[in-house]
C-alpha positions in Angstrom: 8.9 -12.9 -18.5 6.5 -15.4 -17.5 2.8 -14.1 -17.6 0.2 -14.7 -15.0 -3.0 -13.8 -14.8 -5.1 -13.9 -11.2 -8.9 -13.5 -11.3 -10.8 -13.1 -8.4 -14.5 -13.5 -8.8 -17.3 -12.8 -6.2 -20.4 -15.1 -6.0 -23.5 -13.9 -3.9 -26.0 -16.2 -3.2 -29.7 -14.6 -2.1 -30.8 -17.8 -0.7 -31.3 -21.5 -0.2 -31.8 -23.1 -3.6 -31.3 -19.9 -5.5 -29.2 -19.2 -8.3 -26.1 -17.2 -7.7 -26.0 -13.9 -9.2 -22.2 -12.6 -10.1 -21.2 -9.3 -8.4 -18.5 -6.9 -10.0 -15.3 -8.9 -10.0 -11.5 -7.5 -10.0 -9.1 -9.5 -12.3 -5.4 -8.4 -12.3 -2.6 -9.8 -14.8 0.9 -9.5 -14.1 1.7 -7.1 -17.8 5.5 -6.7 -16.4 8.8 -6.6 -14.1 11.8 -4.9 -13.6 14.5 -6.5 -11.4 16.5 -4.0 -9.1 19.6 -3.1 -9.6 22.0 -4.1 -7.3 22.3 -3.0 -3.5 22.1 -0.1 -2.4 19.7 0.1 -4.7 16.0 -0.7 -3.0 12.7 0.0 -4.8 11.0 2.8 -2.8 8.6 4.6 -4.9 7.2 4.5 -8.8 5.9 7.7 -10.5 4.9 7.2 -13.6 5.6 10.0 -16.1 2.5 12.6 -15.6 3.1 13.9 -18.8 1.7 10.8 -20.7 5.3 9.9 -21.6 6.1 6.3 -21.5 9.0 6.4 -18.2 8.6 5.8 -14.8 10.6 7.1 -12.8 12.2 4.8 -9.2 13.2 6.0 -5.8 15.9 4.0 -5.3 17.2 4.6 -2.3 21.3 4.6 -2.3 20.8 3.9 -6.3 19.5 7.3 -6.4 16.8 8.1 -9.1 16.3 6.2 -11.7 14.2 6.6 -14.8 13.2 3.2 -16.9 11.6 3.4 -20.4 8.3 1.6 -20.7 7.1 1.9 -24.2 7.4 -1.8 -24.0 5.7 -2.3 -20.5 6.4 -6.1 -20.8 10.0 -5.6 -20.0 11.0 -2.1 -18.3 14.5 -0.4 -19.5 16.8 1.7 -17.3 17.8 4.4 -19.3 19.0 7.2 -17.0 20.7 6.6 -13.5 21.4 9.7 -11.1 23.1 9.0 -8.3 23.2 10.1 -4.8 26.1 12.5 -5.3 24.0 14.5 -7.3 21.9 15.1 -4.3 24.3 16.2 -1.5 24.7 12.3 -1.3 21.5 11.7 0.3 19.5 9.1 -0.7 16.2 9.0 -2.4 13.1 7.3 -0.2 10.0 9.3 -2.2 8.9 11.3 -5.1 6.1 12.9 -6.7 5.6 14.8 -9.5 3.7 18.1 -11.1 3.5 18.8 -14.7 7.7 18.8 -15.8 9.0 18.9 -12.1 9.9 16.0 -10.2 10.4 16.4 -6.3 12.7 13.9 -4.2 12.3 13.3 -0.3 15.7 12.7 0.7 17.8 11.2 3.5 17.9 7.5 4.5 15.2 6.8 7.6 16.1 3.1 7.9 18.2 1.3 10.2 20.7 3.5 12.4 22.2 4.6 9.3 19.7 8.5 9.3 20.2 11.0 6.9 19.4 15.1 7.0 16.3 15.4 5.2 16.0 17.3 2.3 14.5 18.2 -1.1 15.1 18.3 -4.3 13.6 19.2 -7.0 14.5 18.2 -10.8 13.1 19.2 -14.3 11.8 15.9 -16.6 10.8 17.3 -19.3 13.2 14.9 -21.1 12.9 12.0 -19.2 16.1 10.5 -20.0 18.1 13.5 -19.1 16.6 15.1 -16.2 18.1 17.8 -15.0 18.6 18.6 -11.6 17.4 22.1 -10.7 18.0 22.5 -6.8 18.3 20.4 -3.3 18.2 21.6 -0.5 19.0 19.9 3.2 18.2 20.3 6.6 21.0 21.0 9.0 20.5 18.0 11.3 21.4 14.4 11.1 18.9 12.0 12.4 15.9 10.0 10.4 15.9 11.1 6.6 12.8 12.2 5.4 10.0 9.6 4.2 7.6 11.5 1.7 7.0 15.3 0.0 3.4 16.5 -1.2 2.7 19.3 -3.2 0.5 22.0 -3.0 0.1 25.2 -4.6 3.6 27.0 -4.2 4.4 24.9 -1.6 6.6 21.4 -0.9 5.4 19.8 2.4 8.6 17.4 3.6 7.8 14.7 6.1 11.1 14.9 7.7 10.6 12.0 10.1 11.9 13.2 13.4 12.1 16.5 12.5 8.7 17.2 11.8 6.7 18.8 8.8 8.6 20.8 6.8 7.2 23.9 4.9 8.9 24.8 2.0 8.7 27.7 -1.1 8.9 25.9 -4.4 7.6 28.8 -6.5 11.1 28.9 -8.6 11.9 25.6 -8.5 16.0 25.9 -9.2 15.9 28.4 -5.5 14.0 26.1 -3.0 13.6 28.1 0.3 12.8 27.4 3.7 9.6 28.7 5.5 9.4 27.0 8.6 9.1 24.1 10.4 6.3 22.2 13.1 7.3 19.9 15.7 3.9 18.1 16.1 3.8 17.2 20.2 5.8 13.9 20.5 4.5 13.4 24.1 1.1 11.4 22.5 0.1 8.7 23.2 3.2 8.5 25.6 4.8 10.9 27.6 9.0 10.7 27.2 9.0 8.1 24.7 11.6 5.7 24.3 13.8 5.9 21.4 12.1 3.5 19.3 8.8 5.3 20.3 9.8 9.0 19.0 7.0 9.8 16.2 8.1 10.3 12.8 6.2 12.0 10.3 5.6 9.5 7.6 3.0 10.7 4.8 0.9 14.1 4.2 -2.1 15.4 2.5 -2.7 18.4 2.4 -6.8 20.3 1.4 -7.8 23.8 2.4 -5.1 24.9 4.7 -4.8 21.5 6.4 -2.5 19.0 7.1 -3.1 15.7 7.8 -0.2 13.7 8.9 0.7 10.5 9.5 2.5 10.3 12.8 4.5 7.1 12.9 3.7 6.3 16.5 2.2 9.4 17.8 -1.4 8.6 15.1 -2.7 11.5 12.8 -2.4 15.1 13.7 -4.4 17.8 12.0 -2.2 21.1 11.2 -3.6 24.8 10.3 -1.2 25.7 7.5 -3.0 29.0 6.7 0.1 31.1 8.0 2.7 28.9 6.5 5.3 30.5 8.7 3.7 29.5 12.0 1.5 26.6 11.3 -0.2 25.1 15.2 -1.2 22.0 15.5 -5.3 21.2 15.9 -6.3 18.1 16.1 -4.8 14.1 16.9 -6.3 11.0 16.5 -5.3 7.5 18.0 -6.8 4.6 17.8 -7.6 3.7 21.5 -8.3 -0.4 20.4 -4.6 -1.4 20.4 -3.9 -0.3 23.6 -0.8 1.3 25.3 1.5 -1.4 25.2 1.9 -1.5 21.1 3.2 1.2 19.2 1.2 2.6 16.2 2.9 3.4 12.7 0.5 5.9 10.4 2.0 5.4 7.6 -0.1 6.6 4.5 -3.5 8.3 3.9 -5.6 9.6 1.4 -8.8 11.7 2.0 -12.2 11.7 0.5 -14.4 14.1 1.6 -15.4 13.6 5.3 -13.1 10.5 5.5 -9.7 9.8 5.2 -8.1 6.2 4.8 -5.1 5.5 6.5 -2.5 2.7 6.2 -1.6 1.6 9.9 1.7 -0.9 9.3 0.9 -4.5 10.5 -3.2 -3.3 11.4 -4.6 -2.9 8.3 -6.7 0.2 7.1 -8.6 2.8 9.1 -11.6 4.8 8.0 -11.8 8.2 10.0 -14.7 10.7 10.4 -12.6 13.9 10.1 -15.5 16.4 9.1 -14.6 17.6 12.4 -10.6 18.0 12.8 -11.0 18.5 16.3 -12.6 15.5 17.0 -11.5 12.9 14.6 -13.5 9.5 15.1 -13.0 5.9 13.8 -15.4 4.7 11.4 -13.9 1.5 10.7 -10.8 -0.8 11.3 -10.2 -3.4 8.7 -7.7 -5.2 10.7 -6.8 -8.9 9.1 -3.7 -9.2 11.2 -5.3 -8.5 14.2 -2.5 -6.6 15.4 -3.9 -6.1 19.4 -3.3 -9.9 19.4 -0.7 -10.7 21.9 0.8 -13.5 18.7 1.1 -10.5 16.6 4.4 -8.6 17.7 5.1 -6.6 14.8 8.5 -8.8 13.7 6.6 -11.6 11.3 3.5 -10.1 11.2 1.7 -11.5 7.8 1.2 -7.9 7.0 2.7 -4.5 6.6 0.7 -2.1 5.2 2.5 1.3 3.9 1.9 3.0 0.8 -1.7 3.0 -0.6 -4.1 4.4 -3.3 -7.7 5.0 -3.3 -10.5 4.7 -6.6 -12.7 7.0 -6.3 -14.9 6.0 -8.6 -14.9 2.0 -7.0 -14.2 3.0 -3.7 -11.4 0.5 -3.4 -8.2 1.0 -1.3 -4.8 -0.5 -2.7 -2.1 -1.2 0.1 1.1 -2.9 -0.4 0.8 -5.4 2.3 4.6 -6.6 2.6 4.5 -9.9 2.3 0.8 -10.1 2.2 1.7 -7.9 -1.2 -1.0 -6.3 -3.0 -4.6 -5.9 -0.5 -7.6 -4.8 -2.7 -10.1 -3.0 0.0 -13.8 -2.3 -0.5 -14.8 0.6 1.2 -17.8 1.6 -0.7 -19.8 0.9 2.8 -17.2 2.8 4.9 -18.4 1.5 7.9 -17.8 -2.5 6.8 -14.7 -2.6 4.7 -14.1 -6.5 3.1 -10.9 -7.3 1.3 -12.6 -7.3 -2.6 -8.9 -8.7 -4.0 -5.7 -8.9 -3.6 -2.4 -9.7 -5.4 0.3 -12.4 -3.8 1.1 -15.1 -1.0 2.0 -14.6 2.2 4.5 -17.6 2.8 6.2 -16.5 -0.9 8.8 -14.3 1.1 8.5 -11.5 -1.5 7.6 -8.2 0.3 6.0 -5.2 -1.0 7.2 -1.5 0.1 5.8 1.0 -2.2 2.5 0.9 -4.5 1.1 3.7 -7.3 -1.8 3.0 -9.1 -2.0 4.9 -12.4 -5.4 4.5 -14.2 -5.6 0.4 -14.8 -2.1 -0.4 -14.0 -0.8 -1.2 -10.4 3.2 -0.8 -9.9 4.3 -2.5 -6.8 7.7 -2.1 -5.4 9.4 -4.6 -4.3 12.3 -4.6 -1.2 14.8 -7.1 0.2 14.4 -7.4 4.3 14.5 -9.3 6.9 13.0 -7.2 9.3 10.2 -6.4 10.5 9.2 -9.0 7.2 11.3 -11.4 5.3 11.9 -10.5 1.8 14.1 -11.9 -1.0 13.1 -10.5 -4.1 13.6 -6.6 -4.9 12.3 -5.1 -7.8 9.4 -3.5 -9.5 6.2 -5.2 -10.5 3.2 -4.6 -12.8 -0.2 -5.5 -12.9 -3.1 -4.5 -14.9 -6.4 -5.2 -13.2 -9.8 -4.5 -14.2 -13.6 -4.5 -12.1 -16.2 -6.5 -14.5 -19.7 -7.4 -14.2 -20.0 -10.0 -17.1 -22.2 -13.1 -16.2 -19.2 -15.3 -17.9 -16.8 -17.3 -15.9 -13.0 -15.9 -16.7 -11.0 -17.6 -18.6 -7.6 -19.3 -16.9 -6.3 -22.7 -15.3 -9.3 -23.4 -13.2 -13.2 -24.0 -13.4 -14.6 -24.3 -10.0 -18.0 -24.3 -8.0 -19.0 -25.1 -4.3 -22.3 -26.6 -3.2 -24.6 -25.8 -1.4 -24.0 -21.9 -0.8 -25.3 -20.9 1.5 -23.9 -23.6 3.5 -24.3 -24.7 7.0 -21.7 -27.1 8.4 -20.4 -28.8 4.8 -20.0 -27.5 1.6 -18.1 -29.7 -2.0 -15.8 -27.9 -3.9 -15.2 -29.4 -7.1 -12.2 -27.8 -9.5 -11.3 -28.3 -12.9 -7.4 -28.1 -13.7 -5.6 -27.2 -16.8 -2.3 -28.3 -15.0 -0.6 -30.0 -12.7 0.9 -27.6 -9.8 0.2 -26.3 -6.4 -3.1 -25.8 -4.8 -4.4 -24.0 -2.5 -8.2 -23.3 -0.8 -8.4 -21.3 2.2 -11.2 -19.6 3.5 -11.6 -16.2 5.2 -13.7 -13.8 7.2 -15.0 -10.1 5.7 -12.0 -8.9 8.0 -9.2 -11.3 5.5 -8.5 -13.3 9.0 -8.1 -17.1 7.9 -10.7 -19.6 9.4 -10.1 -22.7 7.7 -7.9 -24.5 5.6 -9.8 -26.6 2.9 -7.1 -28.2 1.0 -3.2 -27.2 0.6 -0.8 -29.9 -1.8 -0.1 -30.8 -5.5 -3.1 -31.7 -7.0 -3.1 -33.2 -10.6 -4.3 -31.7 -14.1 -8.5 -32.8 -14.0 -11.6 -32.9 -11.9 -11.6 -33.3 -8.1 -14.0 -33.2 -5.5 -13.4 -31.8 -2.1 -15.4 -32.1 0.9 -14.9 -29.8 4.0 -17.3 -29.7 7.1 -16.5 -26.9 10.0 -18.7 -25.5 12.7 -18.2 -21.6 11.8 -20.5 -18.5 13.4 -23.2 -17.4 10.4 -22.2 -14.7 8.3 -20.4 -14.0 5.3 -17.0 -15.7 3.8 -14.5 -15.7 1.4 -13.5 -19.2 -0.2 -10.0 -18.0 -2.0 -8.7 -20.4 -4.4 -4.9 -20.3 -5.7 -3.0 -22.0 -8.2 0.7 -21.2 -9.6 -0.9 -19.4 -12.6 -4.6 -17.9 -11.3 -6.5 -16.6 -8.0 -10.0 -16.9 -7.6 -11.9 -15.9 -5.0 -15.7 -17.3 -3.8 -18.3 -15.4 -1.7 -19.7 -18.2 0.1 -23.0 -17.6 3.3 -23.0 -19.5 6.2 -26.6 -19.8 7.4 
């Protein structure tokens, strides 16, 4: 497998005729890939072993579960396949997994094809012969289910259509029903159409509380504290798009007061939920700008879906479709700028599923045509790291751009290893494109490129591709 390695460097220049001082960078090197199996197998979610054992395990849709040896990350090894039929034949969209146990979401959401959503729940203790301990299904036919959290004693099923599952995992080989919330499917719209109908996508649960993604119908706060009657408290929707465009909530995660939420072809949200009852928007980092009457949903540039937060960086990781991997600062949660990011758009390679375990990235890959076009499935690995060295990284390039801060022109001038593709584009703190500085071949050697725009002052990111290395420049308009 051919190696690459993308760097993305951030330059902050205080002032006119200052030095530029390097801020924490993010590099990330592809470390390894897995192609899929063949249809119906589809990448859907990587967990990777939380027992320190070297597997991961793949939702795999119609391919069922399948469990890949990584002791060699280079080059991943199916080991274990367990099909559908081993789970009442429906198929596997989502996993997660506590200590030995690994728990499916089950039932097919996509297309017309829906599934009864269901559970099941498997013992790994031996990765390559799991052992299936119990599924359980729900008795109608309609959307699948999309994802299953944990907590406590408890499995919480996003059964799509069917609402929030409750469900009593405390012996794990007798899964047992508890009860079931309907959150109201008449917000934002009253008698929606079809394609309108929220679906509950993605769950996290903290003191009693659910917070769920409502695929069209926004986030809705539920009071789990009698698990047999939960009520619904709270609903948040973001009031910018308007009525016309339907919203998809497709993954959060919370930190403290704020939770981050994945919004399909809008981006990211940051939301004050400190009071449930009256959840507020904090931020939009919307790079598609998706309330643009040019963005429709079919060909958007990005699809944001399953994410991961670092705590420690404050970085959000979204698999962006065919924007891939988006790398989101939000350690000023009220101005979130795209720190990094993993990918091209015009590549036709799509990205459904992400897991970030400690320095490693897993992306899944799907085929689609729809809403994005897709032609590659499989799983991909990346290691990144955030740096603060003064030392330029090491790859295919050498660059620098004078003057910055800039007013109308700036030079870019770029040393190449290599012969190859090229590519400087340059973007807002938002990741929407506002110029194009140079797109071709370019030859091995040193060039010199001039661009002069008329651009509002502010901040922007020069991003600078190759076939084997990204780099990205924090350039100041005066």
């Amino acid at each position: 497998m051919e190696q690459i390695k993308k760097s993305i460097l951030f330059l902050l220049c205080v002032g006119a005729g200052m030095l530029c001082a390097q801020s924490p960078s993010v590099t990330l090197e592809l470390i390894g890939e897995a192609v899929s199996q063949p249809f119906p197998s589809i990448p859907q979610k990587v967990v990777v072993d939380k027992t320190d054992k070297p597997y991961y395990y793949l939702a795999a849709k119609g391919g069922g579960l399948l469990v890949y040896d990584i002791q060699d990350i280079s080059m991943p090894i199916l080991v274990k396949t367990i099909p559908v039929n081993q789970f009442d034949d429906l198929e596997v969209m989502n996993a997660t997994q506590r200590g030995n146990f690994l728990f499916l979401a089950l039932g097919n959401f996509f297309g017309n094809n829906g599934q009864r959503p269901g559970l099941a729940v498997l013992n790994v203790g031996d990765p390559i012969n799991p052992a299936v301990l119990d599924v359980w299904s729900w008795d109608i036919q309609d959307k699948g289910s999309a994802s299953v959290a944990i907590e406590g004693d408890y499995a919480y099923l996003c059964a799509m259509s069917q609402g929030l599952i409750t469900l009593d995992i405390s012996q794990p080989d007798s899964i047992k029903f508890i009860s079931r919330i309907l959150p109201d499917p008449d917000f934002p719209l009253a008698d929606p159409d079809p394609p309108q109908v929220p679906n509950a996508r993605a769950v996290a649960i903290r003191d009693d509380i659910a917070y769920l993604c409502y695929d069209a119908g926004g986030l809705r706060v539920i009071n789990l504290s009698d698990k047999t009657t939960p009520v619904e408290t709270g609903r948040y929707i973001n009031l910018g798009m308007g009525s016309n465009k339907q919203q998809a909530f497709n993954d959060l995660v919370l930190d403290g007061d704020r939770a981050y939420v994945s919004v399909d072809y809008c981006g990211l949200e940051v939301l004050d939920i400190a009071d449930t009852s009256q959840i507020s928007q904090i931020s939009w980092w919307n790079p598609w700008q998706c309330q643009s009457p040019s963005n429709i949903w079919v060909g958007s540039p990005g699809h944001t879906n399953q994410m991961a937060y670092h705590s420690e960086y404050h970085y959000v990781f979204l698999a962006s479709a065919q924007s891939e991997l988006s790398i989101v600062d939000v350690s000023n949660p009220d101005q979130p700028v795209l720190a990094g990011g993993y990918g091209a758009v015009d590549d036709q390679q799509g990205t459904w599923g992400m897991t970030l375990d400690s320095n490693r990235i897993f992306l899944a890959y799907i085929q689609a045509v729809i809403p994005f076009v897709s032609n590659w499935a499989g799983v991909r690995i990346l290691e990144w790291n955030k740096t603060t060295g003064l030392d330029e990284p090491v790859g295919y390039m050498h660059t620098s751009v004078s003057p910055n801060p800039f007013r109308k022109f700036f030079r870019l001038e770029i040393e190449l290893r290599e012969t190859g593709p090229f590519d400087a584009v340059l973007y807002d703190p938002k990741g929407n494109l506002t110029g194009k500085v140079y797109s071709g071949e370019m030859p091995a050697g040193h060039h010199k490129i001039d661009w002069e725009h008329e651009l509002p002052p502010g901040v922007y990111y020069l991003q600078l591709i190759t076939r084997n290395q990204t780099q990205t420049l924090k350039m100041i308009r005066q």
